[in-house]
C-alpha positions as CSV (number, residue, x, y, z in Angstrom):
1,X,75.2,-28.3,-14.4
2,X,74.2,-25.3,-12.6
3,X,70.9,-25.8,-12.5
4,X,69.9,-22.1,-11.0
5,X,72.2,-20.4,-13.6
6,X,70.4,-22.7,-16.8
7,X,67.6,-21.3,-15.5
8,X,68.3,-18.1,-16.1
9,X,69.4,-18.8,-19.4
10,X,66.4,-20.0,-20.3
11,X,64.3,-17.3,-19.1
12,X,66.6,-14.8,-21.0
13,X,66.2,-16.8,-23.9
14,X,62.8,-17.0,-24.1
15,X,62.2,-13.1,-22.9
16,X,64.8,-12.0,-25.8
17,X,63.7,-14.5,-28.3
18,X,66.7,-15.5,-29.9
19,X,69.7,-17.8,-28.1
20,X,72.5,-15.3,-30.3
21,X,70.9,-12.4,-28.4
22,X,70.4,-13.8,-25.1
23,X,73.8,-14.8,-25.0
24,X,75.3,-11.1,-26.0
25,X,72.9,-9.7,-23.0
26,X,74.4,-12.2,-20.5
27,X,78.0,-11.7,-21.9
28,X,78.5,-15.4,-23.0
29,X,79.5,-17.6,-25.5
30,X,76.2,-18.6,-27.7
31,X,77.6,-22.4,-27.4
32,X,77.2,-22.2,-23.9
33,X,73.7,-20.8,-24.0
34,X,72.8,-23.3,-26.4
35,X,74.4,-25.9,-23.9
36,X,72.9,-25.4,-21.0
37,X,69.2,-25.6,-22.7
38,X,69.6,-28.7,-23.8
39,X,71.0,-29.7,-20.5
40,X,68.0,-28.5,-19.0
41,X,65.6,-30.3,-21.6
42,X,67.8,-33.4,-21.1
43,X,67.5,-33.1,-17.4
44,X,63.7,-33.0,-17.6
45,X,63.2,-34.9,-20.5
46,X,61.0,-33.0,-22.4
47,X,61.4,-30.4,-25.5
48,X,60.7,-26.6,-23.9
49,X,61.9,-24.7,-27.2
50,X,60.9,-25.1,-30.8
51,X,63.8,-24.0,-32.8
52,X,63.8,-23.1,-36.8
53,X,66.2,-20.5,-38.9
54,X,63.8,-17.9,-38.1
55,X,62.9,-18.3,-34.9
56,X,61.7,-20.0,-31.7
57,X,58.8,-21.1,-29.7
58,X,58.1,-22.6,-26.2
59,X,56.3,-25.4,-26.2
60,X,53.5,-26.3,-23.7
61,X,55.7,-28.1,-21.8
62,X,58.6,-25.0,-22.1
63,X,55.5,-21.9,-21.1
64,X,54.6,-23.8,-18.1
65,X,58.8,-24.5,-17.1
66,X,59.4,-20.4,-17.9
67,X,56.6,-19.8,-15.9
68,X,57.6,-21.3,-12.8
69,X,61.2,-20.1,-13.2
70,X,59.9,-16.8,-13.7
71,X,58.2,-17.8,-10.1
72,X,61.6,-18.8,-8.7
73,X,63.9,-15.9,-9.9
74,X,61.6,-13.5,-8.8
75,X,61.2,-15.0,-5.2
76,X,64.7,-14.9,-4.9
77,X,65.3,-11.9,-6.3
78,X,62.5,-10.3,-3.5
79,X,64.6,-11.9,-0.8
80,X,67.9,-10.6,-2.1
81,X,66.4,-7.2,-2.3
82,X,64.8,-7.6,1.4
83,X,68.6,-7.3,2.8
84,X,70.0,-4.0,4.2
85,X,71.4,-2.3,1.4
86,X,69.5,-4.4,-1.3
87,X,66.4,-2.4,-0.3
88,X,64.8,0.0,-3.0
89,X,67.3,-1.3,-5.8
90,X,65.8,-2.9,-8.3
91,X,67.9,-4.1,-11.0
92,X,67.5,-6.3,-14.3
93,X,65.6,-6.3,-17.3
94,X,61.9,-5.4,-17.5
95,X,59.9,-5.8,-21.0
96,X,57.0,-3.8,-20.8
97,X,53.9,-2.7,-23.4
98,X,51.8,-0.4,-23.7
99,X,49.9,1.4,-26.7
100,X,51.8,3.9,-29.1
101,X,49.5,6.9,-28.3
102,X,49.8,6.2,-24.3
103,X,53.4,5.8,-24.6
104,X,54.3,8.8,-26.7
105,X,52.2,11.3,-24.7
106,X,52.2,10.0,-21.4
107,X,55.1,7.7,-20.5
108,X,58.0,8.5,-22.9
109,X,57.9,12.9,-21.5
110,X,58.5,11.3,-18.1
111,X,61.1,8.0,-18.9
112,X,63.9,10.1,-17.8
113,X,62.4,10.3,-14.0
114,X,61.8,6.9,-13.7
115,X,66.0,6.0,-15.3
116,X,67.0,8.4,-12.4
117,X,65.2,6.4,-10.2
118,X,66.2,2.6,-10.9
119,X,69.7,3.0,-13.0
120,X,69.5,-0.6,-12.7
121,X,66.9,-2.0,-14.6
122,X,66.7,-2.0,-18.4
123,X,63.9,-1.0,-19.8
124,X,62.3,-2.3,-22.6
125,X,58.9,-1.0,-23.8
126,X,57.1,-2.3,-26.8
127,X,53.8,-0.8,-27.8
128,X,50.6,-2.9,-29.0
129,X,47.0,-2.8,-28.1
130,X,46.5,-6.4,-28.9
131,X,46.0,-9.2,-26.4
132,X,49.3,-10.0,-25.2
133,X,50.4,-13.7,-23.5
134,X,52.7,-12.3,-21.0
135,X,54.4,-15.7,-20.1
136,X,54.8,-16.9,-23.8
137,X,56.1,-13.5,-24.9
138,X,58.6,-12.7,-21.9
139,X,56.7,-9.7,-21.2
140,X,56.6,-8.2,-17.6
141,X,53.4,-6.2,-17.7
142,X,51.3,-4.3,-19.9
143,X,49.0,-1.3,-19.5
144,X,45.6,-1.4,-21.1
145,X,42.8,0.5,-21.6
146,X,39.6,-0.9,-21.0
147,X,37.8,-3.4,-18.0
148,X,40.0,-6.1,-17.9
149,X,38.7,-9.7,-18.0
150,X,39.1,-12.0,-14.9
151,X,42.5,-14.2,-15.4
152,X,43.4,-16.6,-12.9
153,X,46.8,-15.7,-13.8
154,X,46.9,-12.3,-14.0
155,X,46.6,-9.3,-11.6
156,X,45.3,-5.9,-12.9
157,X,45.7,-2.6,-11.5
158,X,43.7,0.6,-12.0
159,X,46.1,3.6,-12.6
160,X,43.4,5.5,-14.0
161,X,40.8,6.6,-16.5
162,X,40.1,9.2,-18.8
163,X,37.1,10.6,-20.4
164,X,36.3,10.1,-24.2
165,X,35.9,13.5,-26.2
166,X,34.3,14.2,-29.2
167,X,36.1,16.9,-31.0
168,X,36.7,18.5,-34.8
169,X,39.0,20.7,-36.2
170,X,37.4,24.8,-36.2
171,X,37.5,24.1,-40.4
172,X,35.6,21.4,-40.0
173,X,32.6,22.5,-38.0
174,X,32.9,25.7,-40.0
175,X,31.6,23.4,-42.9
176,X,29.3,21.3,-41.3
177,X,28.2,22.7,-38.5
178,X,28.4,22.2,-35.0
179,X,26.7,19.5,-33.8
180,X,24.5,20.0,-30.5
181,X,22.8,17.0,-29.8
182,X,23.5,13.2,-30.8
183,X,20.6,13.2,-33.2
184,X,22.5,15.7,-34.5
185,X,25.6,13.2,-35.7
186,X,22.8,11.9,-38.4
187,X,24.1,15.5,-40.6
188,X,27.5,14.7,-39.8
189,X,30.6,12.3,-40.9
190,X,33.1,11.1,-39.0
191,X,36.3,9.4,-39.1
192,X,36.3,5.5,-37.6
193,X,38.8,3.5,-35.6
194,X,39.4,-0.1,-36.3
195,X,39.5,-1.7,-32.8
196,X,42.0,-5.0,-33.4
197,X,39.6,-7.1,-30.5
198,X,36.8,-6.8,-32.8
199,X,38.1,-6.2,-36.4
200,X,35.6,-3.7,-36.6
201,X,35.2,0.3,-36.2
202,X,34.5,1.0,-32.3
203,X,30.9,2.4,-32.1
204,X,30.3,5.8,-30.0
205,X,28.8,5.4,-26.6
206,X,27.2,8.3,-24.6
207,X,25.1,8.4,-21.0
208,X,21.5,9.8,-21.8
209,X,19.3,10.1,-18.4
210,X,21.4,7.3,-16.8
211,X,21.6,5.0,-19.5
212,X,23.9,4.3,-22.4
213,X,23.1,5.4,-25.9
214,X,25.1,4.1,-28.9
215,X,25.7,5.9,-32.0
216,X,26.9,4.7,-35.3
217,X,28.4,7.4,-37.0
218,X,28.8,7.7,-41.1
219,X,32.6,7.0,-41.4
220,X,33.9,8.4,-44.7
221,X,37.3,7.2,-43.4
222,X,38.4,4.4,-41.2
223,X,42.2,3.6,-39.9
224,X,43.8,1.6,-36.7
225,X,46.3,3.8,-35.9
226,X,45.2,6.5,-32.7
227,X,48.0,8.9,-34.6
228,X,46.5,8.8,-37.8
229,X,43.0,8.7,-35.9
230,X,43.8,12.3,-34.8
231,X,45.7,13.6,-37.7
232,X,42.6,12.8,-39.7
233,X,40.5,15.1,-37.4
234,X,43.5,18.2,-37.6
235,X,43.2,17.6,-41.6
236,X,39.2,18.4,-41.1
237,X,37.9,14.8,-42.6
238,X,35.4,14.4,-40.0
239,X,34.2,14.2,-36.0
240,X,36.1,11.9,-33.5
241,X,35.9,10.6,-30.4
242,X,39.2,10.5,-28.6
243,X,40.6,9.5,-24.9
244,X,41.3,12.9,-23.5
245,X,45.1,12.3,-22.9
246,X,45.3,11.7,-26.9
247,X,43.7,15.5,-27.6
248,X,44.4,17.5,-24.9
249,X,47.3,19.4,-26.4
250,X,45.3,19.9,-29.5
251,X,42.3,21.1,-27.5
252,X,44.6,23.6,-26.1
253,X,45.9,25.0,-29.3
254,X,42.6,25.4,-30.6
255,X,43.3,22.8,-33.5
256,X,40.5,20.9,-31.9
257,X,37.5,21.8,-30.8
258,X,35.2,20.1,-28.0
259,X,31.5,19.4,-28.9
260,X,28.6,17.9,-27.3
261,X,30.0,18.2,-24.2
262,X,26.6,17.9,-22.1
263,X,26.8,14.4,-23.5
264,X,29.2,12.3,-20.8
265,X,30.7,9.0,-21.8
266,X,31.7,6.2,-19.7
267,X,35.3,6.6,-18.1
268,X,37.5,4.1,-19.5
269,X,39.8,2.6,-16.8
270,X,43.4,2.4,-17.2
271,X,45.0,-0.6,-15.9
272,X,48.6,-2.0,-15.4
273,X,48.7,-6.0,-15.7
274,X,51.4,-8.7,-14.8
275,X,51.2,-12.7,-13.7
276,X,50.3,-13.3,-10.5
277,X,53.0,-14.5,-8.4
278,X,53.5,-15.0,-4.7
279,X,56.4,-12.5,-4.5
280,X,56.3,-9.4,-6.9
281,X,59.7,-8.4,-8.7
282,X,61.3,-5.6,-7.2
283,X,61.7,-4.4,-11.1
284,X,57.9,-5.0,-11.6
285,X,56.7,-3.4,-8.6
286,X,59.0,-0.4,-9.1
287,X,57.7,-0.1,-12.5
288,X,53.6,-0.7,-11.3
289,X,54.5,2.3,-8.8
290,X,55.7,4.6,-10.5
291,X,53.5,4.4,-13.5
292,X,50.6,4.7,-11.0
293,X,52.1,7.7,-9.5
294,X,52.4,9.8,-13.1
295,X,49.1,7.9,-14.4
296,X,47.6,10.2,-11.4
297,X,48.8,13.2,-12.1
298,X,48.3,13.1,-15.4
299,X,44.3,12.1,-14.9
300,X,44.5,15.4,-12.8
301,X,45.4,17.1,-15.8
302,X,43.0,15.1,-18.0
303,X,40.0,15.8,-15.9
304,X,40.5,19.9,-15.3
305,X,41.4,20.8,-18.8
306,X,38.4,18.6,-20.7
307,X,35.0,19.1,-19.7
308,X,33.2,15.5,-18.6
């Protein structure tokens, strides 16, 4: 047994999910994927994949094995890369997530840069804003809004932040008025967003002489989807409060419009997260640097166009 090579298979098994599809990304027969699993689980004597018609799972034993070949590939892959001509080619698969909104407006209009870059990694990018586990799920990294909690087995990066903004459609505030101070928000209605860490609708938070104020709005409306979230406001239903990045083209049109604006709210960081390892993937950190590099610019744009 090849004991380097069943490694890899196992890895791409568990980072694709399925043994059929791990073996059409590796170009081999799914008996010999199968194969060298079990070698591997006979080798250590211990189960590291729960198998049913539907689907699989790694076991304890299996997260902490994928986590250490994980380990091991990427080290080697880091040296490899350290060679003359290696240098500054990453190549391989990369599973990344991020949420829907972030990914539409922000990462998706400047994909194309980063394929020019590094024609040799695959990209895949899922989007989510639940708690991911990056080991048990095969994913590389995640971006998340938000401070993130201390993990002895994570890093986090700060990319950026962006400012929330409270903003209704000009039919809207032609109704009701436009509100000019937060007790203000008692006349008005607005539309809620279901955060999926709390199950409930995310409360508004503003900076009043240094501290923070929250207000609970009257939601005639609540959904978990930041599209819909804004769509909502367009169709005139009621006030939001949106990240900057997720109205700023609507603010420009006019389809929005910006209220309370001597009212700050706390900047919400923007972070990248991945396992902590001794030797970051080339993949990895060519992904971490470049998203830092356009989350920067783009925070440029966030922070001149909407008024703190």
């Amino acid at each position: 047994m090849d004991r380097l090579q069943s490694m890899q298979i196992f890895s791409r098994v568990v980072e694709m999910h399925s043994f059929t599809r791990a073996a059409d990304s590796l170009s081999l027969p799914p008996s010999r994927v199968t194969r060298a699993v079990k070698e591997l689980e006979a080798v250590l004597g211990v189960c590291l994949i729960r198998r049913t018609t539907r689907h699989i799972s790694l076991t304890s034993e299996g997260s902490h094995y994928y986590d250490h070949c994980r380990r091991l590939l990427a080290d080697i892959e880091a040296v490899e890369s350290s060679f003359p001509g290696k240098a500054e080619q990453p190549r391989g698969r990369l599973r990344v997530d991020m949420t829907l909104s972030l990914a539409r407006l922000v990462v998706i209009p400047a994909i194309k840069d980063f394929q020019s870059r590094f024609p040799g990694v695959e990209l895949t990018m899922t989007m989510s804003d639940r708690t991911v586990e990056l080991v048990q799920e095969g994913i590389d990294c995640v971006i998340r809004a938000g401070i993130p909690e201390d993990s002895p087995s994570l890093i986090a990066k700060r990319v950026a932040s962006f400012n929330w903004v409270t903003c209704a459609s000009p039919e809207y505030l032609a109704q009701h008025g436009i509100p000019t101070t937060l007790d203000d928000l008692d006349n008005h209605q607005a539309v809620g967003y279901l955060s999926s860490r709390t199950a409930r609708p995310m409360e508004w938070d503003f900076i009043v002489n240094g501290e923070e104020r929250t207000v609970r709005m009257r939601e005639t409306l609540i959904v978990n989807d930041t599209d819909a979230y804004v769509a909502c406001a367009l169709e005139g239903v009621g006030l939001i409060r949106a990240g900057s990045y997720m109205v700023l083209s609507h603010l420009r049109s006019g389809k929005l419009r910006q209220v309370l604006t001597d009212y700050r709210s706390p900047a919400v960081p923007l972070s990248v997260l991945y396992p902590k390892n001794r030797h970051l993937s080339p993949t990895v950190r060519a992904f971490v640097d470049w998203i830092a590099k356009i989350m920067r610019e783009a925070e440029t744009s966030w922070r001149t166009e909407v008024k703190d």
